[in-house]
Phi, psi and omega in degrees: 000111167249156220290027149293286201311299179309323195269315180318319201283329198291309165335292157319264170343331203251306197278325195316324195259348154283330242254292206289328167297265230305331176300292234257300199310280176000313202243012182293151164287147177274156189306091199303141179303158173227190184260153200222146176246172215301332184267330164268011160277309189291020174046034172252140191246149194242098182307145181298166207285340160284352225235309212230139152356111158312132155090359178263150197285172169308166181255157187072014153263035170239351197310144140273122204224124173221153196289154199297336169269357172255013162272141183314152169247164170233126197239119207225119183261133159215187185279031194214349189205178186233095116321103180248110209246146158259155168334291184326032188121034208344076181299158151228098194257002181209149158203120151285107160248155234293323195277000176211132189256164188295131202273345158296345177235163165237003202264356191248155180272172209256133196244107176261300178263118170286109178272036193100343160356297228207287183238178158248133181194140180183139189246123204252146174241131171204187184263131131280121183178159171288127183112297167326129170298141159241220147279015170250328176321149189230116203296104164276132185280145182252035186160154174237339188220153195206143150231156167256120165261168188306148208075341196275164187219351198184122176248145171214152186277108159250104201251094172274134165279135193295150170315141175294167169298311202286002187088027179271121166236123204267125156267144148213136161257145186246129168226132186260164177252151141292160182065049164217162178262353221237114170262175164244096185257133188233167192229129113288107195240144183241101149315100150273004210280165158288339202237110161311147196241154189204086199277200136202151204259168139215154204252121166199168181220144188228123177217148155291196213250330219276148190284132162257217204302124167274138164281182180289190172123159163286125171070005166266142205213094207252180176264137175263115171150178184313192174176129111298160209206113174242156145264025138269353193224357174067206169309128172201092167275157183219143170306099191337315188308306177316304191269326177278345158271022182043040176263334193324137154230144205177137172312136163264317207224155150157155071091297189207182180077215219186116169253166195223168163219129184264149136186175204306140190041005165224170187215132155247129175210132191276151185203110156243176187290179183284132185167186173293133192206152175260116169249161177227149149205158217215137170247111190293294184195176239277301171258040172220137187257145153218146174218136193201244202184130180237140201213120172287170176241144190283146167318141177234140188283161171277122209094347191244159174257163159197163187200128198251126184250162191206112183268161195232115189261140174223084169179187202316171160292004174330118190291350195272322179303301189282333179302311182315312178312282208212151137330116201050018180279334162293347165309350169284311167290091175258095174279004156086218056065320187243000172312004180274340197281284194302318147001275156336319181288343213253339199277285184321330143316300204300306180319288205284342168267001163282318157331299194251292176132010193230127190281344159269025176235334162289316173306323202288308185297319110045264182316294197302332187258343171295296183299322198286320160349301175261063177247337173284317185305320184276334175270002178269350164285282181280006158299326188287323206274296188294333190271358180271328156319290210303331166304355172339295155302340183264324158338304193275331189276326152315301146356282208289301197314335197226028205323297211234020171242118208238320203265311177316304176311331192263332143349270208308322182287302132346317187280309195315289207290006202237318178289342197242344173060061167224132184300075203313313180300344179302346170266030204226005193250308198274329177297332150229068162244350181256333178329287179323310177283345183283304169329297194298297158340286184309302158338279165350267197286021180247322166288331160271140197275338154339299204289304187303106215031049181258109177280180212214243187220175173037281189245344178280110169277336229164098190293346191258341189246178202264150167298116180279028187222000189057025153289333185261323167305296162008282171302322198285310174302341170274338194260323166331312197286328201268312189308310180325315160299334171298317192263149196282141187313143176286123207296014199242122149334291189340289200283327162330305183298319190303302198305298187302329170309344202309284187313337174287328160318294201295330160303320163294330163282330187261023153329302210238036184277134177299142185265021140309329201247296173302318140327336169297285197327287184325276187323304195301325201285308188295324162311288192316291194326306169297314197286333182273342164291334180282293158306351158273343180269334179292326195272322172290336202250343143248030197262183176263150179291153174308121185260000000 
């Protein structure tokens, strides 16, 4: 088999099985309500009995709670985002952000907290304690409208709480930075109390269920949903699926690390500082999650203040942007299995668009450099490939000699190739030994929102969505039909028509393809092309002519 043929099947297998995940995510039944109990109807979470005060009441049942669309709002501008925190728990129940648009629109920013548009999604805080606010609690705003004005470096949102019966008075400050994504929440607390107080806080994002923005393709399908962060258990996602079958496994307890809610090209994630720390994640109600972070707070004395800060990153998978936030927090750009791979794949991308300023010129040097990289590998296939050509013909004359003694045919054909000293197989080592990187490449380019309304030239606006005009699938397809042709025919009719159908498959599937990839593609085809017509005119201009 040589290794046009060997790389279309395995391709072809891989999206068939992309193809085949997407159906069934699709076509899943949906996830049955489960019975939810007063704290998880009320999406508040409750630390284990090591975490919180012998003797503290539930949270929220001293709260003052008004429903969320009719509590006042505050609306906080900066040069990267929209921020909308309600009265209610000074919730962040909308976020825009400004630098990146909506892919049904492009006149609109791209919406990561929803107050029901589209999704429910909103990142939440509250006190554990008697008394103490939470996110049902109801707030006074100290503004209803905020700008970062020019001079300016850092705006902040201060939200006071009615006092406790015991005299505890709660601040929460929200401060957005400029150029930044990563706001800062924080609880001011004044023990008017008789009694020391030693509360805990928790940080969570309460989202449905429902998958957000998907790249194109057939059947990609990237994750929507919690992710945790250790430095003993690493990375870890779980699943919507998971957590209402109360299946979620996942770290409790530890130390360091971070929680997060994913989905393709954003992130939201609470990083707290070093300590002791809880994660959860809750099935609220039949389509709603919360997943978050429970943090203790230092004692505060009767008469003392205290105060717990918590940074809150909301914004795109920029890698340079999630290292600064936390340890592993770039680990949310999840290249699977290949990340040893695809990391690299990505520094070097990164490189070449600082280098041209443009991420399609960077894929093609990308391509070009990938090729040269594998060029000894590839040029020792196809040599193997053109000398398997030039036997065509002595092949096709076996066939007719021994036609239907299929053990004589394969003799002889064995005696051919050992006399001709050529490796029917040589074209099959080096093409998956590259498979892997290639694969680690797509993952790339299928993943990073760098990619995401990044135009190319002329008719391409948007490296991440499919070419609106099929031209570069087009072009992908016409140059498959020319390497195809390049490569020697298979001596069985049967499989010779299947090979040819290939190209015509694979145009129809990168139809709906980004036209980052199907660009990767193009380039990779025309290389091949040029480098296997050059090695075919060498190996015929010194082969033996055809007997």
């Amino acid at each position: 088999m040589d290794n046009r043929r060997l790389i279309l099947l395995l391709v072809f297998s891989f999206s068939l099985v992309m193809l085949w995940d997407g159906w069934q995510k699709h076509n899943k039944p949906p996830v049955p309500a489960v019975a939810a109990t007063a704290n998880s109807a009320a999406g508040v979470p409750t630390p284990t009995p090591g975490a919180a005060a012998a003797g503290t009441a539930l949270p929220g049942q001293n709260a003052t709670a008004a429903a969320p669309a009719a509590a006042p709002k505050a609306i906080i501008r900066t040069d990267v985002l929209v921020a909308e925190v309600s009265a209610q728990g000074g919730d962040i129940v909308r976020l825009e952000l400004t630098r990146h648009k909506a892919s049904e629109d492009p006149t609109r920013n791209y919406v990561l907290f929803d107050n029901g548009e589209k999704h429910s999604y909103a990142a939440q805080t509250g006190l554990i304690g008697n008394g103490l606010p939470n996110h049902k609690t109801l707030f006074n705003l100290a503004a209803s409208s905020l700008e970062l004005k020019d001079g300016e470096d850092a705006v902040t949102l201060r939200l006071d709480a009615p006092a406790t019966a015991d005299g505890v008075k709660v601040s929460k400050l929200i401060t957005f930075r400029r150029g930044s994504y990563v706001a800062d929440v924080s609880y001011e607390i004044a023990n008017g109390s008789a009694a020391a107080l030693a509360p805990h806080a928790y940080f969570q994002f309460t989202r449905d269920g429902k998958p957000a923005e998907q790249p194109g393709g057939f059947g990609v399908q990237t994750f929507t949903g919690p992710a945790f962060y250790t430095e003993a258990e690493k990375y870890q996602k779980v699943s919507f699926e998971d957590i209402a079958s109360k299946k979620a496994k996942f770290v409790t307890k530890a130390s360091d690390g971070w929680a997060a809610m994913v989905q393709h090209y954003f992130v939201a994630g609470w990083a707290p500082a070093e300590g002791e720390r809880e994660f959860f994640a809750n099935q609220v109600s039949s389509d709603l999650y919360s997943a978050g972070v429970i943090v203790p707070v230092a004692a505060i004395a009767p008469g003392q203040s205290g105060k717990l800060s918590m940074p809150l990153y909301a914004g795109p998978q920029e890698q340079s942007r999630l290292e600064q936030f936390a340890k592993g927090f770039d680990l949310v750009v999840d290249y699977g299995w290949l990340t040893i791979i695809a990391a690299p794949l990505f520094w070097v991308l990164e490189w070449f668009h600082k280098l041209t300023g443009n991420w399609g010129w960077a894929i093609i040097l990308v391509t070009i450099a990938l090729k040269a990289l594998f060029f000894p590998l590839s040029a020792a296939s196809y040599k193997s490939m053109a000398k398997m050509k030039t036997l065509g013909p002595r092949l096709q004359r076996l066939k007719e000699q021994y036609g239907d003694d299929k053990m004589k045919m394969q003799q002889a054909m064995m005696d051919l190739y050992k006399r001709e000293k050529v490796n029917p197989l040589g074209g099959c080592l080096p093409i998956l030994i590259q498979i892997p990187v290639f694969i680690a490449l797509y993952w790339v380019l299928l993943g990073v929102v760098e990619m995401r309304g990044a135009p190319w030239l002329g008719w391409i606006h948007d490296l991440s969505v499919k070419d609106p005009f099929y031209i570069l699938p087009l072009i992908m397809g016409a140059t498959s039909f020319i390497q195809m042709k390049l490569n020697p025919a298979p001596p069985d009719p049967i499989q010779a028509k299947v090979m040819m159908m290939m190209p015509i498959l694979f145009t129809f599937m990168f139809l709906w393809f980004p036209a980052g990839l199907v660009l990767y593609w193009v380039v990779n085809n025309t290389l091949s092309i040029a480098q296997q017509w050059q090695i075919n005119r060498m190996i015929a201009a010194g082969g033996k002519p055809a007997e």
